[in-house]
C-alpha positions as CSV (number, residue, x, y, z in Angstrom):
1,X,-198.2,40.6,95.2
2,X,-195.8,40.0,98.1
3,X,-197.0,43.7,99.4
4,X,-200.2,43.0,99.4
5,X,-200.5,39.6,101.1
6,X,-200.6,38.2,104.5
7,X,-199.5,34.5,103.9
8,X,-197.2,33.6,101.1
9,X,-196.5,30.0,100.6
10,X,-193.0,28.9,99.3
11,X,-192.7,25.5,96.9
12,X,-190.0,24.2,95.4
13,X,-188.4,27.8,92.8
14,X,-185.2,29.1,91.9
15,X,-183.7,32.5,92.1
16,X,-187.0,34.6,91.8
17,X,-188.3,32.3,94.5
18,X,-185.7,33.4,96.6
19,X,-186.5,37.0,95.8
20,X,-189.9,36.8,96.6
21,X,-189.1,34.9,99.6
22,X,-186.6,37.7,101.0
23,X,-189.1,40.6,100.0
24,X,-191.8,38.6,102.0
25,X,-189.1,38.1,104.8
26,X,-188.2,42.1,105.0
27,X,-192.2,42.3,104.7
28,X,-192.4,40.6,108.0
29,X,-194.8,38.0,106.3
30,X,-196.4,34.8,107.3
31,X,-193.8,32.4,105.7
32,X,-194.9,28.7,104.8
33,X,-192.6,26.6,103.5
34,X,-193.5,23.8,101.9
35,X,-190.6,20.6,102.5
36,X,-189.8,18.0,99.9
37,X,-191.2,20.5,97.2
38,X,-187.6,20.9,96.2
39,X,-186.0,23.9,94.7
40,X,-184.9,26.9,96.8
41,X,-187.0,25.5,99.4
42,X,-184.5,23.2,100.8
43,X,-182.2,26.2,101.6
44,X,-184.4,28.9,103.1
45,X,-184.3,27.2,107.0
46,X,-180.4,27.6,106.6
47,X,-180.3,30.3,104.7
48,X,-182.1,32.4,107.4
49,X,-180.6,30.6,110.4
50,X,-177.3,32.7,108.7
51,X,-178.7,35.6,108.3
52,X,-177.5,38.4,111.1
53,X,-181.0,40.5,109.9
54,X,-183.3,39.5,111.5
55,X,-187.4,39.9,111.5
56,X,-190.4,39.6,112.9
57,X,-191.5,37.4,110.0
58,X,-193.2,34.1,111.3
59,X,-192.1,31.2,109.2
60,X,-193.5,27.9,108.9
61,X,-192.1,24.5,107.6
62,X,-194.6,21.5,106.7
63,X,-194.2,18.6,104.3
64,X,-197.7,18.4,102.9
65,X,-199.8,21.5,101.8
66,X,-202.7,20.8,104.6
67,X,-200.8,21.1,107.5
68,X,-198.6,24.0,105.9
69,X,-201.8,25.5,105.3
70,X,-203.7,25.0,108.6
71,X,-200.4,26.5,110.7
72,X,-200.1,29.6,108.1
73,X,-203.9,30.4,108.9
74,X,-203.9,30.0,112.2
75,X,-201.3,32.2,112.6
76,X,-202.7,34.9,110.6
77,X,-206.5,34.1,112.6
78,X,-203.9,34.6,115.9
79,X,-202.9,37.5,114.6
80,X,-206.5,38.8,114.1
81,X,-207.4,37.7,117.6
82,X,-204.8,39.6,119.5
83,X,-205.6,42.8,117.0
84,X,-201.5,43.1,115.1
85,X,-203.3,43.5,112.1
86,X,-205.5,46.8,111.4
87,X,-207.7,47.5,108.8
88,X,-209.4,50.7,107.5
């Protein structure tokens, strides 16, 4: 599923959370992050601020599903706008 998304929310999880999360990283994803959802979720901001690999995956951090939501999406309608995504 990771392949074939363009936003992939993150709450709370354990060690296949943090494998989906790194696929969706390499992926070069629209990240959200949902804080206070516990988990894996409290790790991922440090765990990428170590990583030396870096991507063009845009990651987003919010504590309550709306806003997490309305700043995915708008990314993603950005990303429409200024034509990074093609279709066929």
């Amino acid at each position: 599923n990771i392949f074939n998304s363009e936003i992939v929310i993150f709450t709370g999880g354990g060690i296949g959370t943090l494998n989906e999360f790194s696929l969706a990283y390499h992926e070069c994803k629209i990240i959200g992050i949902l804080g206070q959802s516990g988990g894996i979720t409290r790790k991922i901001e440090s765990l990428v601020d170590g990583l030396a690999y870096r991507t063009s995956a845009k990651l987003f951090y919010a504590n309550t599903p709306a806003e997490l939501l309305d700043l995915t999406i708008a990314e993603r309608e950005k990303g429409l706008d200024e034509s990074i995504y093609h279709y066929e």
